[in-house]
C-alpha positions in Angstrom: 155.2 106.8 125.9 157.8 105.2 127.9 159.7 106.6 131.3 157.3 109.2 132.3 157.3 110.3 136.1 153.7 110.4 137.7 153.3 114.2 137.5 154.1 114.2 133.5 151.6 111.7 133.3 148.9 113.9 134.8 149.6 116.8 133.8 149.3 114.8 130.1 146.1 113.8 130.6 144.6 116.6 132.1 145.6 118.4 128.9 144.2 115.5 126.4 141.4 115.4 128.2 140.9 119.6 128.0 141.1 119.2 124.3 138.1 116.4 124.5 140.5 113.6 124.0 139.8 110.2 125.4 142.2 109.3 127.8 142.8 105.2 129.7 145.4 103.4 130.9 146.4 100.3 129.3 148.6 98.8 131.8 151.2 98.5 134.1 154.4 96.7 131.8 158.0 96.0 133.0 160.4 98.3 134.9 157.7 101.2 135.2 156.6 101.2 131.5 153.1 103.0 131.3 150.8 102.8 128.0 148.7 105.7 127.6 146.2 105.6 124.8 144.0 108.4 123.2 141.3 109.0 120.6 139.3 111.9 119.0 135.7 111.4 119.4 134.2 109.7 116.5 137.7 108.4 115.3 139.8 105.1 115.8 142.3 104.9 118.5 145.8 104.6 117.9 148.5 102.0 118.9 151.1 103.9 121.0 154.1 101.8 121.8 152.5 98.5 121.1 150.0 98.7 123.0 146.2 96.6 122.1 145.1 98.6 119.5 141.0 99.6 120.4 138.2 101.8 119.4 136.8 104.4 121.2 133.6 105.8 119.5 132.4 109.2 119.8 132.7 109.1 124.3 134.8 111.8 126.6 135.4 109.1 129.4 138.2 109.5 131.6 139.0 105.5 132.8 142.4 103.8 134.2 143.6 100.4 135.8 145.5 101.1 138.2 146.0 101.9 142.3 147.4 103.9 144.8 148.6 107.3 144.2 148.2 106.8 140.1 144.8 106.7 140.8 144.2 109.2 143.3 146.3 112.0 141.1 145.0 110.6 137.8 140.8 111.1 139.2 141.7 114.6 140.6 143.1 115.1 136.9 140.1 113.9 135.2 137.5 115.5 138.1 139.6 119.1 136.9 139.1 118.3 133.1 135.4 117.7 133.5 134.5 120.0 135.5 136.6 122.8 133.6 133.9 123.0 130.2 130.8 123.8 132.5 132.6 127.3 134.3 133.3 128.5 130.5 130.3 127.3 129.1 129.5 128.7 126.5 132.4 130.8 125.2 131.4 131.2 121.8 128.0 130.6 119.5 126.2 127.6 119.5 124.8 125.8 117.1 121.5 123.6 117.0 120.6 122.0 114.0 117.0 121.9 112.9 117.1 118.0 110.9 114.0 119.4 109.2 113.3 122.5 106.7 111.9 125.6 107.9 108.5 126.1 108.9 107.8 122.8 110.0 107.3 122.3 114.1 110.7 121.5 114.1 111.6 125.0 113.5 109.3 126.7 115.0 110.2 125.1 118.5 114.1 125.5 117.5 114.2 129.1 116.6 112.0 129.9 119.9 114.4 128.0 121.8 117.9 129.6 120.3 116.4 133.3 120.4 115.3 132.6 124.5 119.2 131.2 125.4 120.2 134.3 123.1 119.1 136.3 125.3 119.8 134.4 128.7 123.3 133.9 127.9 124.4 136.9 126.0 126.0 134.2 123.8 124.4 133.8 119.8 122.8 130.2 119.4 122.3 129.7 115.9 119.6 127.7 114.4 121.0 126.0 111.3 118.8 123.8 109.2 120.6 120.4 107.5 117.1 118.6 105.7 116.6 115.7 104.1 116.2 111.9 104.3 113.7 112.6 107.0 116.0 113.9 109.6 119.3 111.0 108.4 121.5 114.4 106.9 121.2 116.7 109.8 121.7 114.2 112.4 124.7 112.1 110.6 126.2 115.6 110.6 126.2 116.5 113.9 127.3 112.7 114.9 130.4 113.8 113.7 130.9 116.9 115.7 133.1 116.9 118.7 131.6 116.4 121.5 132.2 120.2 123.3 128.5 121.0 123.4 129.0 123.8 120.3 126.8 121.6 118.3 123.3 120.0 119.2 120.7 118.6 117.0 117.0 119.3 117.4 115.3 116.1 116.4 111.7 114.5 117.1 110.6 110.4 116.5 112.5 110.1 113.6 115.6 109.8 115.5 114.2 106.2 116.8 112.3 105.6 113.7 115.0 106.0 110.9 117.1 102.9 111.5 114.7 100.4 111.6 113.3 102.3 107.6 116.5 103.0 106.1 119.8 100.6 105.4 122.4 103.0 106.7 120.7 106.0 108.3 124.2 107.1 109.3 124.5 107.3 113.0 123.2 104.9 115.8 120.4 105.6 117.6 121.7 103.6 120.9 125.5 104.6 120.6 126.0 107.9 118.7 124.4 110.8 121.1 123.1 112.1 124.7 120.2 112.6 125.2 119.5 116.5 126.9 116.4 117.8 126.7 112.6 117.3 125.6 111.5 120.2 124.5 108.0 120.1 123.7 105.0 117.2 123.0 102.0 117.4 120.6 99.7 115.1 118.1 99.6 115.4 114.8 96.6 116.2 113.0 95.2 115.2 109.7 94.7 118.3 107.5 92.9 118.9 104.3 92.6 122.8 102.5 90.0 124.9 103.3 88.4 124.3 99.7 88.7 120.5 100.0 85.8 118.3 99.5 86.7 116.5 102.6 85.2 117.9 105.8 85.4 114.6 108.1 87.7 111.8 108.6 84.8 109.6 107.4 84.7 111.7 104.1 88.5 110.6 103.7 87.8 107.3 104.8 84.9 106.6 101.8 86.2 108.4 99.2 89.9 106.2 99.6 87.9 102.9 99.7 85.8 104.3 96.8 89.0 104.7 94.6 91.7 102.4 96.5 95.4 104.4 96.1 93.8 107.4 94.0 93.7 109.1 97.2 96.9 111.3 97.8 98.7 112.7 101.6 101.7 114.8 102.6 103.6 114.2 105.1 106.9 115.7 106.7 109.3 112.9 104.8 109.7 109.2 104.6 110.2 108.2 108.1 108.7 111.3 109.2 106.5 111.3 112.7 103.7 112.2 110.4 104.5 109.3 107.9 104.5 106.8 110.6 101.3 108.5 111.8 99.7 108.4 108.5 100.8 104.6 108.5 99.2 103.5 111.4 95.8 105.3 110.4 96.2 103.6 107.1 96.4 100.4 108.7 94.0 100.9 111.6 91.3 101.8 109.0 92.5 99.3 106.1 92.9 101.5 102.9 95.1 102.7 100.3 96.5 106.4 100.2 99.3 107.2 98.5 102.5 108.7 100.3 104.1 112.1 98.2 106.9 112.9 101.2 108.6 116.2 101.4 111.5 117.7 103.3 109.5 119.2 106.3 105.6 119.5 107.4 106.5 123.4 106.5 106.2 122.9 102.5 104.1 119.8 102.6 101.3 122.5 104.4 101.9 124.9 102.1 101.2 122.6 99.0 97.9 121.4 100.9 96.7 124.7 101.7 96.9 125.7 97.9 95.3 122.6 96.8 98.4 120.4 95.0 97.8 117.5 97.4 94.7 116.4 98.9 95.6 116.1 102.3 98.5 115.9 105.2 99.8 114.4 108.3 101.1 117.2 109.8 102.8 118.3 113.2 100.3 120.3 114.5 103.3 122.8 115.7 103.9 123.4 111.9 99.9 123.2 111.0 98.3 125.8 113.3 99.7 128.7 111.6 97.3 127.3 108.7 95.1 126.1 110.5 94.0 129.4 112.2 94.3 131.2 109.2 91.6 129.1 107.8 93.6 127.8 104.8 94.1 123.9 106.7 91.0 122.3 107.9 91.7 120.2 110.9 90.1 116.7 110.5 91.4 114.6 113.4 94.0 114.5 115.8 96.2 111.0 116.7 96.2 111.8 120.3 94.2 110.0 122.7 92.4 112.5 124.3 91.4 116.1 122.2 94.0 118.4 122.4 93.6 121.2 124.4 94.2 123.8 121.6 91.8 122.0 119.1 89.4 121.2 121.3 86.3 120.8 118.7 88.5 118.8 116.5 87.4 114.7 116.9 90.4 112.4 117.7 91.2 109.3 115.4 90.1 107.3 118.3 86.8 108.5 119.1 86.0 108.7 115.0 85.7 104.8 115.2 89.3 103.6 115.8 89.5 103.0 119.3 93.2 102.7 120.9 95.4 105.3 118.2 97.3 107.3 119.5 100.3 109.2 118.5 102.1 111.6 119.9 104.8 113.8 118.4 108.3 114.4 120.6 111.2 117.3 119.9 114.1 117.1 121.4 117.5 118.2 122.2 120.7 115.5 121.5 124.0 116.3 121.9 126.9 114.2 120.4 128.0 111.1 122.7 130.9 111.9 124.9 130.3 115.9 125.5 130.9 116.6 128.9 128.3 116.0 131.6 128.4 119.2 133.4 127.7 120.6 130.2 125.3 118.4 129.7 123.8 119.4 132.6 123.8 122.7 132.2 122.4 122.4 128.7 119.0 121.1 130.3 119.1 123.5 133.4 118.7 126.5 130.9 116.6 124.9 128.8 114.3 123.9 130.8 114.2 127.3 132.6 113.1 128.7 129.1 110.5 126.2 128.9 109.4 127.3 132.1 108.7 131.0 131.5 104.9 132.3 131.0 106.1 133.9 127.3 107.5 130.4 126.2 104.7 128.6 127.5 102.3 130.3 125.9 104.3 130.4 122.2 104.0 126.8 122.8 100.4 126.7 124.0 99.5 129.1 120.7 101.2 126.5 118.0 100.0 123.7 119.7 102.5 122.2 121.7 102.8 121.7 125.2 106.2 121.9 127.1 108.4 119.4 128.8 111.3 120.0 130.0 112.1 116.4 130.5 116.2 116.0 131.7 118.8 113.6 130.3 118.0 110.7 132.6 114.5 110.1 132.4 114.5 111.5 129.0 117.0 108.6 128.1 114.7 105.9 129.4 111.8 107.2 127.4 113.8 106.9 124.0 115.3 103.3 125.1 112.0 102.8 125.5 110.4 103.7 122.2 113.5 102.6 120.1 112.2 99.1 121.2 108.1 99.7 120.7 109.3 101.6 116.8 110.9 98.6 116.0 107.7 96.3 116.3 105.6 98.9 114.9 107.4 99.7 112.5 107.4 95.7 111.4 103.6 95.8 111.9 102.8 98.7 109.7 105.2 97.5 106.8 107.4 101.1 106.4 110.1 100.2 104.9 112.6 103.4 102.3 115.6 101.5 101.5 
């Protein structure tokens, strides 16, 4: 792009960067020779005119070298641009992606959430469900997605715990997405059907070191919250059980509850429904404390393992490089959903407690546990592929 006056160049970027187009100036070259280079989100940048060829990966940043006026005009460009997304926002559906089947907590929290902004925005937010590899599919799928805020993914630990258990989970954990919400914590609970043998964790507990490996749980997936869960109690109490994963806590329950498999880590989100139908038994919670809406059921700690605890996070993402007024006012209305009595006490009824936890602070909490998966992770021996 060669011989452009200074109001062709902003006017230039302020449309690349309203079609969420990456948009920095290379430098300053002889007799007023300006290299302006783009990319797509989630897509190589291009040489233009020779300039250093580079990478921009899945970010809407508006950045420059340069000084004086160029500057000036080309922030007010970018300031325009950015600030354009959140006055339309949203202009048509939006999508958030369950990474797990239906029934599980996942989708219970998900579907709550997209009927609420429904009805707050007078916009439809769909909840789509992409399964499998214990959350890998769904999230690899909206990684690719632009970055426009149309497409979320509704995730939970796996998010952190699927690249340190599988070769090429297909997105990056540190890189690929923004973090905009919490939505909801809760334990997960160790479940066994109502005509089960097993009425304690103890009864588990001997009958697995009576038969080492005969013993049989569900849980929501390899990788799954519950797996790791069921991991650590496996370790903490030194037996064999043998791991039969499914695609979501929804038809891992459902197989417990009719007596195909023994037991289950479950969400307890995704296990109440059973659980107060009397077709689950509730053995143990992994939280450190009882849990308010199970409060006669023993935790994992007080039934002779002191220290476990685990607790079980879902979450809003939305693709790296979506705008951060839209960002913003992602979490504002979400969290104003959280906030009402009826939501509250949706959450309260399956278990989970609300959070409402905003991009920065829920950004240092997954930096944070991205680090402690990776050593537990190494501890416990959870390895897929």
């Amino acid at each position: 792009m060669m011989g452009l006056g200074l109001s062709e160049i902003v006017s230039d970027a302020a449309v690349l960067l309203a079609h969420g187009f990456v948009v920095r100036f290379a430098s300053i070259r002889n007799s007023n020779m300006w290299r302006l280079k783009h990319a797509r989100n989630a897509a190589a940048s291009e040489s233009i005119a020779g300039a250093e060829e580079g990478r921009e990966l899945n970010r809407m940043a508006c950045g420059f070298v340069a000084a004086g006026r160029v500057a000036g005009a080309l922030a007010v460009a970018c300031g325009t641009a950015w600030a354009q997304p959140a006055a339309d926002y949203p202009s048509k559906p939006v999508r958030i992606v369950i990474v797990y089947a239906p029934g599980g907590g996942l989708d219970i929290v998900g579907r709550l959430v997209a009927d609420r902004l429904t009805r707050s925005w007078g916009r439809t937010v769909v909840a789509e469900n992409r399964a499998g590899a214990a959350g890998n599919i769904g999230t690899e799928y909206v990684s690719r997605m632009p970055a426009d805020g149309y497409t979320l993914v509704l995730t939970t630990n796996s998010y952190n715990i699927n690249p340190f258990i599988y070769k090429n989970p297909g997105y990056d954990a540190r890189r690929d997405f923004t973090p905009v919400v919490q939505l909801t914590a809760a334990p997960s609970v160790i479940v066994a059907g109502s005509r089960s043998p097993y009425q304690t964790l103890k009864d588990v507990v001997s009958a697995a070191r009576a038969e080492p490996g005969k013993l049989a749980y569900a849980s929501g997936g390899n990788g799954s919250p519950t797996h790791i869960a069921a991991e650590m109690f496996r370790t903490a109490a030194n037996i064999e059980l043998t791991h039969i994963p499914y695609k979501g806590g929804g038809p891992a329950n459902q197989d417990v509850a009719a007596g195909q498999v023994p037991l289950a880590m479950a969400a307890l989100p995704s296990a109440m429904p059973f659980v107060q139908a009397g077709t689950l038994r509730a053995l143990a919670v992994t939280t450190e404390k009882r849990w308010p809406t199970l409060p006669d059921v023993a935790t994992i700690a007080e039934s002779g393992y002191s220290g476990f605890s685990h607790v079980t996070w879902i979450g809003i993402l939305a693709p790296t490089g979506t705008p951060a007024p839209v960002v913003t006012r992602l979490h504002k209305e979400i969290a104003a959903v959280l906030l009402t009595a009826d939501m509250r006490e949706r959450l309260i009824a399956i278990g989970a407690e609300a959070s409402g936890r905003g991009p920065a602070e829920f950004e240092a909490a997954l930096k944070a546990e991205y680090e402690a998966t990776g050593k537990l992770v190494a501890r416990i021996g959870v390895r897929v592929d």
